[in-house]
N, C-alpha and C positions, 0 to 999 in steps of 0.2 A: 504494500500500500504506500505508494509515495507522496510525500508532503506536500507536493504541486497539483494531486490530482485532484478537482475538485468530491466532495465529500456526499457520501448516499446514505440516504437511511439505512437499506437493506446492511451496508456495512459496518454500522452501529451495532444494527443486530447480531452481523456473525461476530463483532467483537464482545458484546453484552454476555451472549445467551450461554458459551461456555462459562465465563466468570459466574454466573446465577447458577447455572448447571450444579458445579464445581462444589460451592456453595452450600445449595441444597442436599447434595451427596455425604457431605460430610454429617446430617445426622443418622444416616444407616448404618455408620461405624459404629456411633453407639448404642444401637438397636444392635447388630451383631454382637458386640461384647457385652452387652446387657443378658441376650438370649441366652450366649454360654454360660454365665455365670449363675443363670435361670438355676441350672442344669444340678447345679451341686448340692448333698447334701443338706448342705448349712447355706440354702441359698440369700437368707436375707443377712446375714452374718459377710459373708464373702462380697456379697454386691455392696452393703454398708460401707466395708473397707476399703473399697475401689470407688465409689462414689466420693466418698470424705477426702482421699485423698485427690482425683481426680478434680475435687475442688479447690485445693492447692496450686494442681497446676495449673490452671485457669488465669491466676492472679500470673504466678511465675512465667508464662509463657506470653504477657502483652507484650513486652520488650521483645521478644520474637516478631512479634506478627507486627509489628508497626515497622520492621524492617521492609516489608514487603510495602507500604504505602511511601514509604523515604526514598527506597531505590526506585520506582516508577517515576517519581518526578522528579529527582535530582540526578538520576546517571543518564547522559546523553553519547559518552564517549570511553574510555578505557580508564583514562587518568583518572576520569569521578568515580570509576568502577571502586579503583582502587582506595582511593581518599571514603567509598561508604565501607568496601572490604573491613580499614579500617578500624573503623566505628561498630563495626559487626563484632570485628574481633572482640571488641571489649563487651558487649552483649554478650558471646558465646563466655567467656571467661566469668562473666558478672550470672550470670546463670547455674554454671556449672559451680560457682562456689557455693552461692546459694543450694545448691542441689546436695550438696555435700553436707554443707551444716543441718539442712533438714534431716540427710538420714542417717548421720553418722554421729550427731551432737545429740547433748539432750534438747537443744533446741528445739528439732521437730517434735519432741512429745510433747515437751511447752506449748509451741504452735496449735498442736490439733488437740489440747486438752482443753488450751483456756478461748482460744478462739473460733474453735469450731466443736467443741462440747462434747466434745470424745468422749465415750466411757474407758474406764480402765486395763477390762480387758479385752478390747479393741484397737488400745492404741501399738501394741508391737505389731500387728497385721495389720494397720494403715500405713505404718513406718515402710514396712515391706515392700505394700505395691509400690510408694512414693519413691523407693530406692532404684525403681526400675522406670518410671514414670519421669524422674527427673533426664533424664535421658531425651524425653519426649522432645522437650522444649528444643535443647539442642539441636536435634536433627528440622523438627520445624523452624528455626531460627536459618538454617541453610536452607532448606524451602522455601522460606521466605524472600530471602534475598534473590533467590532465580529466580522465583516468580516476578520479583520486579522488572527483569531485564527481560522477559518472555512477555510482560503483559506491554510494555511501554514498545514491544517490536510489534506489536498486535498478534502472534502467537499462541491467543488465549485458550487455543485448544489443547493445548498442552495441560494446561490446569485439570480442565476436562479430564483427558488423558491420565493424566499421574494418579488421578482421586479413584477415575474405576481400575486399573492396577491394585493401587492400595486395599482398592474394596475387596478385588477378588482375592489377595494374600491372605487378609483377614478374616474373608469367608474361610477356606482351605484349613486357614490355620484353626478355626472355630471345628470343623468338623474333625479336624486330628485329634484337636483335646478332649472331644466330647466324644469321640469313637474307641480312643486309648484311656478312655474315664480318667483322667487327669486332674478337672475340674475340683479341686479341693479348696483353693484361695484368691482370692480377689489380685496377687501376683498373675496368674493364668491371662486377666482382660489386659492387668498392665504390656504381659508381652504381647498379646494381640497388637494393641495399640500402637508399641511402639516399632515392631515389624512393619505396620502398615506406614509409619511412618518414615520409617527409612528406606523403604520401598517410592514413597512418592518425591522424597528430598531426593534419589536417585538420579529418579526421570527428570526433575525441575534441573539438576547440574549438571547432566546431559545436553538436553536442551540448551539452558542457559549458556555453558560453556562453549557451542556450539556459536549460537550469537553473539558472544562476544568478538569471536573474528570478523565477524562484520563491519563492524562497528569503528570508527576512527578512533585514533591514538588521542587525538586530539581535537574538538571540535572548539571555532577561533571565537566564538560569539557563546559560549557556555559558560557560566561564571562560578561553577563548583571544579574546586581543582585542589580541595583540603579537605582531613578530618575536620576540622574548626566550622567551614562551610554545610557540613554535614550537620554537624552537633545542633547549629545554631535551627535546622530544623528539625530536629528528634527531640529534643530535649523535651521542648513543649509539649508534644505529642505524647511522651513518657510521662509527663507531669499531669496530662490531662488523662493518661489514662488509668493512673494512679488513683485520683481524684474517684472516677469512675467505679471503683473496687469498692469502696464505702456504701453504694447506692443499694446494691443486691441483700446484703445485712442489715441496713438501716430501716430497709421495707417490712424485710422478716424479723426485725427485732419488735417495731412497734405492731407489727399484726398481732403480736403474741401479747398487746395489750388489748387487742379486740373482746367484744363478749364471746363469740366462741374458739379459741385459739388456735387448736387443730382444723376445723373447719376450714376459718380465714384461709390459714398457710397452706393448706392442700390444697383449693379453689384458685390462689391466686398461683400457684407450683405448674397445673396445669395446665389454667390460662394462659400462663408465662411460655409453657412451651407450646404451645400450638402458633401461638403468636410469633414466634421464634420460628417456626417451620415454614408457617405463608410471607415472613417478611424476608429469609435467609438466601430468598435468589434475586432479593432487591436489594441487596446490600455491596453492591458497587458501581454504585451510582458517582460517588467518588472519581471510582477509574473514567468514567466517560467525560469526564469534565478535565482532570488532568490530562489526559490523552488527545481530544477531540476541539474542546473549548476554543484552544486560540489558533485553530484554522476555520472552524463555523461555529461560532455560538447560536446563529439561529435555529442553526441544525438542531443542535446539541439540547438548545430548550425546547424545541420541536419533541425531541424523543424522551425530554423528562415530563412533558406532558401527558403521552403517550403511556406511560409506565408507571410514571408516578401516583395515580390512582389506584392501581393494581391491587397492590395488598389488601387496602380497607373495604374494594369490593368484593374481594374475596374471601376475607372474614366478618365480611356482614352477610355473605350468602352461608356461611357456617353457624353465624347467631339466628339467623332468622328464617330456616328453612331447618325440614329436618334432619340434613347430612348432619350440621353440626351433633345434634343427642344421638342418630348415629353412631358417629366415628368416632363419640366419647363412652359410648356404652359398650360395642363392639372392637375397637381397635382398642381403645386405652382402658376399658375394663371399666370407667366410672358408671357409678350407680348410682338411686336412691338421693337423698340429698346435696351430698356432694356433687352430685349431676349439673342439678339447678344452679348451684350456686358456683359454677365453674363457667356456667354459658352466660350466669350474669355478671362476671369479671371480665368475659372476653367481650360481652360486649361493650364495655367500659375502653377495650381499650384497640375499638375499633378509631377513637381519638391517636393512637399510640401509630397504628397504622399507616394513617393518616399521615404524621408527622415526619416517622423514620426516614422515606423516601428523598423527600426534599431537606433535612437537615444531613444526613448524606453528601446529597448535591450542594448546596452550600458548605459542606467542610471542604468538599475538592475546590472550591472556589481559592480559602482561606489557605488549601495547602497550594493551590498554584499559585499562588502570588509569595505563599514565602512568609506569612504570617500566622504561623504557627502557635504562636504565642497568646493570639488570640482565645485557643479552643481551651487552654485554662482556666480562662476567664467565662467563656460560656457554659465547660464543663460544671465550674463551682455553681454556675447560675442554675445548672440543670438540678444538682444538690440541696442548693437551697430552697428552692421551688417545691423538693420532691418530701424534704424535710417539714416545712412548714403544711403543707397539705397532708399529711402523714399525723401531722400531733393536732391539725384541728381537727379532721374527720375522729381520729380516735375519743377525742374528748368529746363531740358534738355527736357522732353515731356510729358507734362503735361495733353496733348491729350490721353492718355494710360490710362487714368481712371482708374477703376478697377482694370486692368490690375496689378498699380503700387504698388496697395496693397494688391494683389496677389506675387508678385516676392520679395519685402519687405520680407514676411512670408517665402516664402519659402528658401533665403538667406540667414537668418536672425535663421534658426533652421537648415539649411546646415551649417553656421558658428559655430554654437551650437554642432551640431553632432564633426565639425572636432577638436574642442576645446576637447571633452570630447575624442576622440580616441584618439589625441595625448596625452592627459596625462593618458589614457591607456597603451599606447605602450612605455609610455616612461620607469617605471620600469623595462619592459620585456628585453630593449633596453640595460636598463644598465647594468642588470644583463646576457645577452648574451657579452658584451665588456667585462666585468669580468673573464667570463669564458678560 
């Protein structure tokens, strides 16, 4: 696709539709390593201590995946390859020690007792999978970084590519351990996991390595050509997505002030993920703004219109038909009360919907201009918004279960969004009163 030719919809698409693909694929992983671990004995025991920790690496593994959004818009040539290389490096190192204090200190029992509420005799088998699960991050943190260099070549089929490989290892690997009755410990999903994932880091340094030869030593009008130049856009990103970690606990901490506590947290658990399912092939909305933006922007808002509706009609046709009680009865097993009060949190956060699309698009905005610093500042705004909505609904109706941390979120990243447009609009703003 050359930077002269002018620019098609249809070729949005084939760049879009693998990154969504890709995406979406990735929650079948843990539908397969949930299934085997279905499988064991001691199945709610084993899946507990692969859950718990697997929520550890979640936090541990941002610094990974934000590599992938840094090198899409900042490597154009070899030299910047090198100068994000870098900056990587110190990721892989700043991870891998972390990974170490978690399973080798008494750190991690610290960690998953006082922060994630471990019981006792769970915490040397959370340690376990964690000790194999740190790993994860690593080999995703190299994924990461070819994926930058594959998506900013428009290559996004690769993505594609590497995810159904990963899937079929993991498949395979799931029928080995459950056919060789294996399945004794929540370690078992860890190495799934992490096999699949060094299976798709493979194909991504493959690939990627491949187009690096393409690509000039040196491009004359590129202005990253340092770790420093690098930093100065990660950092923020790191900081905001730090910020971001607070939000998922802070929800389920005050739900558990609700009148019915277990209720709340399990209505809004699976609200949370189905919302997560129909929003997760809109979630690179980003890349077409970086990539696309400053050859056609009209294009470009042409096909966020286009898309950007997508999710909320698509979980309002979940709330308000009856696939949604469906696919919640049948696929995910809910029943009886928790039913109801699951389809009235998702619709809560058909607002959530709504929003993700286009605050997305407006982050690729903020990251191509190089203003990264910015998404701190609207991060916290998303926090605060999500906080104060959170302690007055608990105080005022606390009957609203789920509900309250459903409207929290979606408040809470509408505040987020209106943070980041206004300090869009604001240079336009000025510089039109100049005029």
């Amino acid at each position: 696709m050359s930077a002269s030719e002018p620019l098609r919809l249809r070729q949005l698409f084939a760049f879009f539709l693998p990154l969504g693909l890709s995406a979406s694929l990735v929650t079948i992983s843990h539908v397969i390593i949930n299934s085997t671990l279905a499988r064991s004995a001691e199945a709610e025991t084993v899946i507990a201590s692969y859950a718990i920790a697997l929520s550890l690496l979640t936090i541990t593994e941002r610094p990974a995946v934000l590599l992938r959004q840094s090198c899409s818009a900042l490597v154009r040539d070899r030299l910047s390859f090198r100068a994000m290389s870098a900056v990587a490096y110190y990721v892989f190192g700043a991870i891998f020690l972390i990974g170490l204090l978690v399973s080798f200190t008494p750190v991690g029992e610290w960690i998953f007792r006082h922060f994630f509420g471990v019981a006792p005799e769970l915490l040397r088998a959370t340690v376990k999978v964690y000790q194999i699960l740190m790993f994860v991050s690593i080999f995703s943190a190299i994924r990461c970084l070819y994926h930058g260099i594959i998506i900013f070549n428009y290559r996004t089929k690769w993505l594609t590519i590497g995810m159904a490989v990963r899937l079929a290892v993991m498949y395979l690997l799931s029928v080995y351990f459950i056919e060789t009755d294996q399945v004794h410990s929540g370690q078992i999903g860890a190495i799934i996991f992490l096999s699949g994932m060094i299976i798709e880091a493979a194909v991504a340094v493959f690939e990627g390595r491949r187009l690096l030869r393409t690509i000039p030593e040196r491009k004359p009008d590129h202005p990253v050509s340092s770790p420093g130049h690098v930093m100065r856009f990660y950092k923020p990103l790191l900081y905001s997505s730090l910020i971001a970690v607070f939000l998922g606990p802070s929800i389920n901490a005050l739900l558990g002030k609700t009148a019915d506590i277990e209720l709340s947290i399990a209505s809004y658990a699976i609200a949370a993920s189905l919302i997560q399912l129909v929003s997760s092939f809109f979630s690179y909305m980003h890349q077409m703004v970086l990539n696309f933006y400053p050859r056609d922007r009209h294009l470009v808002n042409r096909f966020a219109l286009l898309l950007g509706f997508v999710p909320a009609a698509l979980l309002s046709l979940l709330c308000y038909t009856p696939l949604g009680e469906w696919l919640m009865h049948h696929v995910m097993g809910v029943q009886d009360r928790l039913l109801h009060e699951s389809l009235d949190a998702l619709k809560v956060f058909i607002l959530l919907a709504l929003v993700l699309p286009w605050l997305d698009f407006l982050n690729g905005i903020i990251m191509l201009r190089g203003e990264t610093r910015v998404m701190v500042r609207s991060q916290a705004a998303n926090l605060a918004v999500t906080l104060v909505v959170l302690v007055t609904c608990v105080l005022l109706v606390p009957a609203w279960g789920g509900r309250i941390g459903a409207l929290a979120a979606s408040l809470g990243s509408l505040g987020e969004m209106a943070a980041v447009f206004y300090i869009i609009r604001r240079p336009a703003k000025a510089s039109a009163e100049a005029m």
